[in-house]
N, C-alpha and C positions, 0 to 999 in steps of 0.2 A: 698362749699368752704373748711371746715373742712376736706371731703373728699379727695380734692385733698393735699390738703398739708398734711397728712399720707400718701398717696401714694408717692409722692416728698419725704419724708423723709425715707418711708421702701426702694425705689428705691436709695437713696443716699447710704444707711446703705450695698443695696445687691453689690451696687458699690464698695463701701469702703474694703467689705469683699473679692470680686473676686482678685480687682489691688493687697491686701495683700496676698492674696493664689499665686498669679502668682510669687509675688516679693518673699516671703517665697521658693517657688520652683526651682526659678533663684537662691535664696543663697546658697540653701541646694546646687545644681549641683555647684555651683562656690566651695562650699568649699570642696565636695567629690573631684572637680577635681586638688584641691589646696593640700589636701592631699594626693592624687593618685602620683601628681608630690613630694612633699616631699619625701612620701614613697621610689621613685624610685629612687630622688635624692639621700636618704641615704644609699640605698645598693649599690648604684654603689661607694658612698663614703668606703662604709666597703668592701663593696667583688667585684669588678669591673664589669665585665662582665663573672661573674663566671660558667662557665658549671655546670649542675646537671647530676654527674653520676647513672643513674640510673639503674644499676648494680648493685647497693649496693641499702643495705635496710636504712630508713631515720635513725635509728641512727647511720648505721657506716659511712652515706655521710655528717651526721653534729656531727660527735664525737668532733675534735676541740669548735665545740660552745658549747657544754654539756659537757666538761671539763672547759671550762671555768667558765659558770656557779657552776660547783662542786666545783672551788677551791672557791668559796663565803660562799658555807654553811658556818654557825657556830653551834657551838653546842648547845642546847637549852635547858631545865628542864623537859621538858614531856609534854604527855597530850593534852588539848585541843590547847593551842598557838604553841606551835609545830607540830601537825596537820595539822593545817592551814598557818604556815611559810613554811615548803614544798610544801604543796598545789601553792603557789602563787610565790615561786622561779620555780615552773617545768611550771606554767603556763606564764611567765616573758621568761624561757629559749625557751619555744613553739611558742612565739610570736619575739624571734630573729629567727628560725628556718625559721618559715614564710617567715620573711622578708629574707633569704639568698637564700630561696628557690622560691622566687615569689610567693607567695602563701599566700599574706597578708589576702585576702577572708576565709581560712580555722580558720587561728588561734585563740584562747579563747579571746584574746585583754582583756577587764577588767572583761568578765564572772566569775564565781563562776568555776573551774575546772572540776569540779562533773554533771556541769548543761552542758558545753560545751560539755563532751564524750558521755551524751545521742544522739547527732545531728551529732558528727563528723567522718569524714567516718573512718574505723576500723582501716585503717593500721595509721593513728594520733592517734586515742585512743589505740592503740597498744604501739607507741613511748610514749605517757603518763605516761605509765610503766615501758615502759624501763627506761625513766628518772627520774624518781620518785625512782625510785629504787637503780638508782645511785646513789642519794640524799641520799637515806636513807642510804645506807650504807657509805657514805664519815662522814656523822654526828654520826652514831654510833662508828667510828674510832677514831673522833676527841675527843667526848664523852669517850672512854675510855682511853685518850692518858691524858685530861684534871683530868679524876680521878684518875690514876696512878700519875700523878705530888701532885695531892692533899695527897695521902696515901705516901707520901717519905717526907711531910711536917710534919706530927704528929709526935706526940709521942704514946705510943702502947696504953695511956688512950683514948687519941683523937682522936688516930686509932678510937678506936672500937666505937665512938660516932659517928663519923662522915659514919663507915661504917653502923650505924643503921639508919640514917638519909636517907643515900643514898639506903638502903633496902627499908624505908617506901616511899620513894620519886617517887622508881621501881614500889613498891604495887601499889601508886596512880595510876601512868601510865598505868599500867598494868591492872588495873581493870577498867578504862576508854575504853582501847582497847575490850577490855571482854565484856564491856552496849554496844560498836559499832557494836560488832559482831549479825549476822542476819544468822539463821542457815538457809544455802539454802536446806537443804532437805524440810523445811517448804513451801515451795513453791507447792509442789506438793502434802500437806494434803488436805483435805478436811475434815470436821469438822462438823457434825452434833451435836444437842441437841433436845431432847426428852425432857426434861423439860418445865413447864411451870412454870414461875414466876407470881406474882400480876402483874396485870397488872395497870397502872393508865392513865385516860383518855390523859393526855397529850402525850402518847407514839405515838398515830396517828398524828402528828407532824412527829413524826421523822420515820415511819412506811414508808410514805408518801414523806420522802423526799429523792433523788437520792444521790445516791453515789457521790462522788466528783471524784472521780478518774475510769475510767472503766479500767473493765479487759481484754479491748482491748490492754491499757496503759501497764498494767502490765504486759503483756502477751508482749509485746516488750521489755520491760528491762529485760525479764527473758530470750530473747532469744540475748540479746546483749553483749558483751563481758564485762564479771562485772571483776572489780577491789576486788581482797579477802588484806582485810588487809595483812599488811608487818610483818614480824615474828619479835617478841621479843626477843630481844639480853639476851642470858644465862648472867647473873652477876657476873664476876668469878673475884673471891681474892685470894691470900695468902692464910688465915685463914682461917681456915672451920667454919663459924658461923653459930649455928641453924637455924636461921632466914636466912641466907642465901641462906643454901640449901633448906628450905622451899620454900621460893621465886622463885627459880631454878625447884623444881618439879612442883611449877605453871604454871611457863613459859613455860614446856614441853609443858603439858598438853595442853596450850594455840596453840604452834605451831604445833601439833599433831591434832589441829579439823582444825586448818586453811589448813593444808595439803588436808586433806581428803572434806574440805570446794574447795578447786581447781578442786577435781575431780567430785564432786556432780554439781558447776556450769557447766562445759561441759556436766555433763548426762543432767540436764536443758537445758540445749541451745537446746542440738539436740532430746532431748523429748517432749519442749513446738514448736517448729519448728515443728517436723511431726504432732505436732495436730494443731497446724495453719494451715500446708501445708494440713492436711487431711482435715478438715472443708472446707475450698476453695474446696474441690472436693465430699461434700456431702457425705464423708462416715458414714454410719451410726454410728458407736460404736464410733468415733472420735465427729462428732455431739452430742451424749452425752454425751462425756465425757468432750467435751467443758461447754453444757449446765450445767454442774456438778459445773463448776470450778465457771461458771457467780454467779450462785446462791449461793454457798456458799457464795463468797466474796460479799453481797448482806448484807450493816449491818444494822439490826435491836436489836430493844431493846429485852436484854436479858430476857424479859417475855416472850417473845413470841417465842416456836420451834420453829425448822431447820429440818425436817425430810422432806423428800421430794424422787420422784423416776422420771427417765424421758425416755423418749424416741424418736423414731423419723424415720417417714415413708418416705424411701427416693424415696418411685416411686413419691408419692404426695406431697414431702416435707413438712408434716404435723410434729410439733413436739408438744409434749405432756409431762404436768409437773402434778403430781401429791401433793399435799402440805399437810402437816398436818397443821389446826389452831387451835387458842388456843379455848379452852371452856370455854365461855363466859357468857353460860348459868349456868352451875351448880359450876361455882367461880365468887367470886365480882369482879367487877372492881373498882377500886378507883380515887378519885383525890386530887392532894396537896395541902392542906391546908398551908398555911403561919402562924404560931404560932408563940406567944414569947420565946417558949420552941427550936421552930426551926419548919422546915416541915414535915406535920405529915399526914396521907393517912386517908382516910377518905370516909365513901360509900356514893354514888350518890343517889342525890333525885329520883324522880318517872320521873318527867321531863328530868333532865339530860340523865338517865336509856335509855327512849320514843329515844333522840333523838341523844346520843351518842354512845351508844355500840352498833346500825346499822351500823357504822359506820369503823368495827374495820377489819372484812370478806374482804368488799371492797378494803379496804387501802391496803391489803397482798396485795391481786390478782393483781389489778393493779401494785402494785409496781414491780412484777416478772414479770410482761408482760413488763412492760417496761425497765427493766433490762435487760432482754433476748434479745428483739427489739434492746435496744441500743449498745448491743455488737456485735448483726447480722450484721457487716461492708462490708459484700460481698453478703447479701440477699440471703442466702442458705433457711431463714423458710418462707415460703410465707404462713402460718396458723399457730396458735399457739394455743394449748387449756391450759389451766391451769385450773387443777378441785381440790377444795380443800371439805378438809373430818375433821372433829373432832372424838375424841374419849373420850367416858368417861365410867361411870360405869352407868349402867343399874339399875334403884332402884327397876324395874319389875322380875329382874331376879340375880339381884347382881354381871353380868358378866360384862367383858368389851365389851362396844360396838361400832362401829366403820361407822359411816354415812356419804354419802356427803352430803355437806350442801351448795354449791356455785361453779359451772363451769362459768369459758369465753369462748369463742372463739373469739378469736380477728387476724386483716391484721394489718402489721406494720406501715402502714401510718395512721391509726384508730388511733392511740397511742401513737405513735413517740414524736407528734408534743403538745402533751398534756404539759399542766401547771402543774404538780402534785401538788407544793406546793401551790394552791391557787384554786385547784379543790375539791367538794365537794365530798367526796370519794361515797359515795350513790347513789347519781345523775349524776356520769358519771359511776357508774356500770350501770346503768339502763340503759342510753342514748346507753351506747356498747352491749346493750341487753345481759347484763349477767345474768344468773341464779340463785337464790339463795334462802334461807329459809326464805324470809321474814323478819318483825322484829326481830326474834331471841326473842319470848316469850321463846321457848322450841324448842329443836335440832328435826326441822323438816327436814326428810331426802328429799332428792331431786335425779334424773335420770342424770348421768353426760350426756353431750351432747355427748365426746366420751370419753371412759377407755383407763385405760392403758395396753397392751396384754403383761404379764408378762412371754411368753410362750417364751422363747428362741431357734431361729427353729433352730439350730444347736442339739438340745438336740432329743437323741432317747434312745429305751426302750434297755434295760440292760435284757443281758443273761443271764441264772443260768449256774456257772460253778462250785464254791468251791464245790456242792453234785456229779457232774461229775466225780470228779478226783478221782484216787485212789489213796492211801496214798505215794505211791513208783511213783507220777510222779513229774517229773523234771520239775519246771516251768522255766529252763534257755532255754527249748527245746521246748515248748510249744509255740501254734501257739501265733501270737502277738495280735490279735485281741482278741482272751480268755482272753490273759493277761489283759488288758486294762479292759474287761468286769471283770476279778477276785480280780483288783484292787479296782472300782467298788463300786462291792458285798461285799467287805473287811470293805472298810469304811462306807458303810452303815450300818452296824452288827455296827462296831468302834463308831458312831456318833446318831444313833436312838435312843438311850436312852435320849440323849441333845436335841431331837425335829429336829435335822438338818436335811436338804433333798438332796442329788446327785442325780446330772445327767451326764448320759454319753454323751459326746459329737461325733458327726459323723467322721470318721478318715479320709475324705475328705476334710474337711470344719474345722479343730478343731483348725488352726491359734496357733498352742503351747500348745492346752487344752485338755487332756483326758479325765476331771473327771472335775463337779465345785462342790463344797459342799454351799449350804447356811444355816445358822445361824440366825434364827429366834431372837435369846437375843437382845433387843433393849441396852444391855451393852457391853456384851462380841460377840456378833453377826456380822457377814459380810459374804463374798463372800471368800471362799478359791479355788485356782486352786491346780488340780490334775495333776501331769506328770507322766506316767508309762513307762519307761524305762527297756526293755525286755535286757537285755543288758549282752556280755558274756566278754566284757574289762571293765577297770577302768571307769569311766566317766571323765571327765574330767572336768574345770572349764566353758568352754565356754557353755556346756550346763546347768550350774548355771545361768550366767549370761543370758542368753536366756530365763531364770525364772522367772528371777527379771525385764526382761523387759515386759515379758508375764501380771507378779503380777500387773504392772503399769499400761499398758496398759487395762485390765479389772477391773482394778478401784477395785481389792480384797486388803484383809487385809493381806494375807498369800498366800504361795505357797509350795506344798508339793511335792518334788520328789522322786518318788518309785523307784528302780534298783534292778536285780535279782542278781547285781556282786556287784562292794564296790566305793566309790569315794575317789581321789585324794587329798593329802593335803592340794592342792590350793583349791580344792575346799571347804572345810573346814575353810580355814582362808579367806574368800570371802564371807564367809555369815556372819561372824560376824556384830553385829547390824543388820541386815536383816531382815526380816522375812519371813525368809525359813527354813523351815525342811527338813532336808534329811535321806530315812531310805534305808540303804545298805541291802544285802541279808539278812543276821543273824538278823536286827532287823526284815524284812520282816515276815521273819518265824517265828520267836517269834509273834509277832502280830498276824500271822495265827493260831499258838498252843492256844493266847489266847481264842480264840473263839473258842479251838476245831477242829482245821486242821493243819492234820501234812501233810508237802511234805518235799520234800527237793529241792538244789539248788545243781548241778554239772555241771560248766563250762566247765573242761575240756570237761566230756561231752557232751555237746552241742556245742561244738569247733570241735568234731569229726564227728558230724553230719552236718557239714557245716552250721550253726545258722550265719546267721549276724547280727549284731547291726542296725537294720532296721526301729524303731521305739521310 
């Protein structure tokens, strides 16, 4: 009996719950359709049966309503409330737009402005700016119409009181604008550390736990039309007060990065675009340069390195990450203690030791496989190895030594689908049959399942040419392929002393690269590209800029262009902040006297001999 009547009542309750879900559904459609009629009601009331020319771009076919809105601004104080009073009159004016334009579906309606132009198609997040813009400058008129009237009220004491008030009131503003700004060249660092910090038990927490945001995310905002704040109005008085022009050379300065801040977003857009667009097509050097970006933006406690190399076989679409972990062995690990002094790190018993710092190997590995997996949105890696190596000092021999100590190989559905934060980082290494040294008594070295082949087949053996020549030959005349090989030989003499290695690159296959130099300094170390330009005219700028895309693209710190002639002034005021070196003929030569080779450089010469600029 008991049974039936819970059945009679769970059956009442599924009853009760469906007729509500249907009636809930009929209201929601009666009131979309109740607004749907309003909405149309009101624009025939405001703009009748109003054509949209679309000829014109949206703000010049609704300037009328974005003047009207403009004569509303007021003038405001600064700062955060004025921010957001714009914000919410341009989002106010985009939502009358809608509605003249039939297009209630598109507009922000009570969104945040900022959240609506991540979703809203380009040419509305275009007009966002434009009208914003309008805004701003209708308020910065009024704003100085409003302090003119104020400075014709003083006396010359209350002048200058009130013009100090109105300087510190600028500063505020102004340095508010300054914490909102977000350098877009940042976008495109990448950031390693070679450090290891203490580490303390609690960091496998957060080792173990996903990023909240991927760089699949980021990687769309960086390619979507971003908003660079609005320039700071110069503060100009009458009177030249110190503080004033101080404030004046801030504000340059301010509108001088946001300038330069406009033209960095567009090299983002169409830089982080062709590395989308390349990944979608399995190019190798684009596939790690993606993997590059996943990993960095990968955060972990600053105990623990960032060093890492990677790669990626595109017959078999295998990709391969190499990691440094921390040593675990010959540094304590710790855990926090809660004091009444405060928290205080403290070394782990023999238990803790047994069954915690097995723990710590795992937690990386996994964590980059599945960082990697989860940015894979078009399934370009169908295997993924990740082998990780510690390095310490050798107490057998006093050197540094350098072992692996834990490879995966992991398929992305193996991992995807994992719990991280409630997985036992140990026993789902095991389960994925990962490799590794065991407890981690002592750095037992292990066979990575697969390396990483460091061998760059672009790179072939270099000629001997600087003992070739005789002191009276002309390198503007000289074949270009020497050249390339002399440049070379040049910097290897240049840079052997620092430990650095070149290679020449194949002049079929070199994609922009003659020369790459690597840099062994885990400080001052990287990847620099070479360009050797045989060349009997100026150069010009655009083969600068073809350097700095080169630099980008191969993920180097530097880029160095050789020419036998001289470069152009633009090219010159183009590499500021860059990092590009450029050595025209005379430095060339001088560089070659350093080492003991004298040639020389004659263009006309080589202009006579019919020499093209061919390389």
């Amino acid at each position: 009996m008991q049974v039936v009547i819970v059945v009679l009542i769970i059956g009442v309750i599924v009853f009760i719950f469906v007729i509500s879900t249907i009636f809930e559904a009929i209201s929601n459609g009666i009131t979309a359709y109740q607004n749907s009629r309003k909405q149309k009601t009101e624009r025939i009331a405001k703009y009748g049966n109003k054509l949209v020319d679309f000829s014109k771009t949206l703000f010049e076919r609704n300037k009328d309503i974005i003047e009207k809105f403009a004569d509303k601004i007021k003038p405001t104080h600064g700062g955060y409330n004025s921010y957001y009073y714009l914000d919410n009159e341009t989002r106010d004016c985009l939502n009358e737009i809608c509605l003249a334009e039939n297009k209630n579906n598109i507009g922000p309606n009570h969104n945040y402005l900022s959240k609506w132009q991540e979703f809203a198609p380009a040419e509305w997040v275009k007009l966002s700016h434009e009208v914003k813009n309008r805004f701003n400058k209708k308020q910065s008129e009024l704003e100085e119409v409003v302090r003119q009237i104020e400075l014709k009220r003083h006396t010359k004491e209350e002048k200058t009181k009130y013009i100090e008030r109105e300087v510190s009131k600028k500063r505020k503003e102004l340095n508010y604008m300054v914490s909102r700004r977000i350098d877009p060249a940042s976008s495109q660092k990448i950031n390693r550390r070679n450090k290891q910090g203490n580490i303390v038990i609690e960091d496998i927490i957060k080792i173990i736990t996903p990023n909240k945001k991927t760089w699949i995310e980021e990687e769309s905002e960086l390619v979507q039309l971003k908003e660079t704040p609005r320039k700071f109005p110069i503060f100009e008085v009458e009177e030249k007060f110190a503080s004033v022009l101080d404030l004046n050379k801030e504000i340059s300065i301010y509108n001088s990065l946001l300038e330069n801040d406009k033209k960095t977003f567009e090299e983002n857009k169409k830089f982080f675009t062709n590395v989308r667009n390349g990944y979608k097509k399995a190019e190798q050097e684009t596939v790690v340069k993606r993997i590059n970006y996943v990993v960095d933006r990968i955060i972990l406690p600053h105990s623990i390195p960032k060093i890492w190399d990677a790669d990626f076989d595109t017959e078999r679409r295998i990709a391969l990450v190499e990691v440094k972990l921390p040593d675990i062995v010959h540094n304590h690990v710790y855990k926090n203690v809660q004091l009444k002094s405060g928290v205080s790190k403290k070394p782990l018993n023999q238990k803790e030791e047994r069954e915690e710092i097995p723990k710590i190997h795992p937690a990386i590995i996994l964590r980059l496989a599945y960082e990697i997996f989860r940015n894979d949105n078009v399934d370009i890696i169908k295997l993924l190895v990740v082998n990780g190596w510690v390095e310490f000092n050798d107490p057998a021999t006093g050197n540094t030594k350098k072992v692996y100590t834990a490879s995966l190989v992991i398929e992305k559905n193996k991992i995807i689908n994992l719990n991280l934060e409630k997985l036992e980082p140990l026993s789902a290494f095991a389960n994925l049959s990962g490799k590794s040294a065991g407890r981690l008594i002592d750095v037992i070295p292990i066979t990575p399942i697969m390396a990483l082949d460091r061998k760059d087949k672009r790179f072939i053996e270099t000629r001997e040419v600087l003992n070739q020549l005789s002191s009276q030959a002309n390198l503007a005349s000289m074949d270009w392929q020497d050249f390339e090989n002399l440049i070379a030989e040049l910097f290897q003499k240049e840079f052997s002393e620092e430990g650095m290695e070149i290679k020449l690159t194949q002049s079929s296959r070199d994609k922009g690269v003659d020369a790459i130099v690597f840099n062994p300094d885990p400080i001052r170390g990287g990847k620099y590209v070479i360009q050797a330009k045989r060349y009997t005219n100026t150069v010009d700028v655009s083969a600068v800029r073809d350097l700095v895309a080169v630099v980008m693209h191969e993920g180097a710190s530097r880029g160095i262009l050789v020419t036998t002639s001289t470069f152009g002034a633009d090219a010159y005021a183009f590499i500021q902040n860059k990092p590009i070196t450029l050595l025209d003929g005379a430095k060339l030569l001088g560089l070659l006297e350093k080492h003991g080779y004298k040639f020389r450089i004659n263009l006309e010469e080589a202009k006579k001999l019919n020499i093209n600029d061919n390389n």
